[in-house]
N, C-alpha and C positions, 0 to 999 in steps of 0.2 A: 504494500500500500504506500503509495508515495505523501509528500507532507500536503498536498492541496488535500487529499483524499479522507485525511484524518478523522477521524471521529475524538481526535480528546483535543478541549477545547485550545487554544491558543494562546495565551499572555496579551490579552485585550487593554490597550491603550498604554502595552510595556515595549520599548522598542527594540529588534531581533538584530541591528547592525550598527557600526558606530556607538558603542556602548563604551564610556569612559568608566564607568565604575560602576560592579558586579554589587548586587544586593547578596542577603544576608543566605538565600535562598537557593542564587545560583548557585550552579554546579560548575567549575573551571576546569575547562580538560588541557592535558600537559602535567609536564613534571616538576617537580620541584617545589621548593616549600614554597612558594607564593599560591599554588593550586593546591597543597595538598593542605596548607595550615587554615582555606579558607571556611568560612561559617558553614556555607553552602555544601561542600565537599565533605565535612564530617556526617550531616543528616545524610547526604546520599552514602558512603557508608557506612552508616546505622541499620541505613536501610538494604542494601544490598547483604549486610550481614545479619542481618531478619529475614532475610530470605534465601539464604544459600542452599539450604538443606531439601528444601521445596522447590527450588532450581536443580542442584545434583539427583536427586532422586524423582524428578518428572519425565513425562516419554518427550521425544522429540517431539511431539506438538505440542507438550506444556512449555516446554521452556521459553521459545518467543513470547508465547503469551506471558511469562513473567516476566519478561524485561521489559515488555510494554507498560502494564500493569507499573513500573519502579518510572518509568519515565512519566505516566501519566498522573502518579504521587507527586511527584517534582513538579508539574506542570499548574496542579491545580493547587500549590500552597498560597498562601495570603502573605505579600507578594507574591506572585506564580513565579516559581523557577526555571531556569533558560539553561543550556548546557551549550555552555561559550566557551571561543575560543579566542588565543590572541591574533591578531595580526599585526603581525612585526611591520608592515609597511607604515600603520598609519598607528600602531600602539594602541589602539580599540580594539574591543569583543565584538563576535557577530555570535549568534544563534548555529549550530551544527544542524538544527531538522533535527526531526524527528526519528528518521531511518538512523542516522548516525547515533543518535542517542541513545535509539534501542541496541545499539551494536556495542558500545561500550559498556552499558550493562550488562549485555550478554557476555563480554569480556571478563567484566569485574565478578561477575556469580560465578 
């Protein structure tokens, strides 16, 4: 399913590029302690480690659907969170989609 296609909702009136500074919520992908010490980054693994064992032990059709499921947690908290990335050209965040974001979930489980 691509991200026009989406059924979980969007970060309405949050903006997806040119992002100077990540809320408390987002999720920063990359390495290093500027991604990994952020607010955003500890709940998603909280969360991803709330669900490991229900990832590892589901068939191969459960498990997409939980990384979905961990991205659509992320999407709809108050602020909604965004699974950003930097861009070194211009030093602003953009939004990865949703497809992406379900891949590093699946990565992280």
């Amino acid at each position: 399913m691509s991200d026009q296609q989406s059924l979980i909702p969007r970060h309405q009136g949050w903006p997806l590029i040119n992002i100077r500074e990540p809320h408390n919520n987002d999720v920063l992908c990359g390495r290093g302690g500027g991604a990994q010490n952020h607010a955003g980054n500890y709940k998603y693994r909280h969360l991803v480690n709330n669900n490991k064992i229900r990832y590892l032990t589901g068939s191969k059709k459960i498990k997409p659907i939980v990384a979905r499921e961990l991205v659509e947690t992320i999407y709809r908290m108050d602020p909604p969170g965004r699974f950003l990335e930097l861009c070194t050209t211009t030093g602003t965040y953009f939004d990865i989609g949703e497809a992406k974001a379900a891949q590093k979930v699946s990565q992280a489980l």
